[in-house]
N, C-alpha and C positions, 0 to 999 in steps of 0.2 A: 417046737423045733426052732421055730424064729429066737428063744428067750436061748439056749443053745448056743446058736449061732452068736447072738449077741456077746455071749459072756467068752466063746472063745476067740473073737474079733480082739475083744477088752485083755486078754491076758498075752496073745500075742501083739498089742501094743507097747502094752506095760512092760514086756522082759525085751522088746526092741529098744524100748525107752532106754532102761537100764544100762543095754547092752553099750548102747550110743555116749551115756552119760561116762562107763568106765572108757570109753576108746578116748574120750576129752579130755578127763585126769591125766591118759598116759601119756597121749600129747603135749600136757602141758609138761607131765616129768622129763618128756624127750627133749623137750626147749628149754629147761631147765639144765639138765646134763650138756645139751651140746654148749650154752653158755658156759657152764663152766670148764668146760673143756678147748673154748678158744679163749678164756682166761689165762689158762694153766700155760697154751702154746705163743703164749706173747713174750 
């Protein structure tokens, strides 16, 4: 039970990891767009 426990700890780390790492791309695409878009309103 314990090796179980372990290995579902391990996989809900790893797809939070994941999840965290796609929310950081977006963010930076969001910083991305919004520069260029008070580019464009100058």
């Amino acid at each position: 039970m314990v090796i179980f426990g372990l290995i579902a700890f391990a996989l809900l780390m790893s797809t939070l990891f994941a999840i965290e790492r796609k929310l950081g791309k977006v963010n930076e695409q969001n910083k991305e767009i919004i520069e260029l878009l008070k580019e464009q309103n100058k």
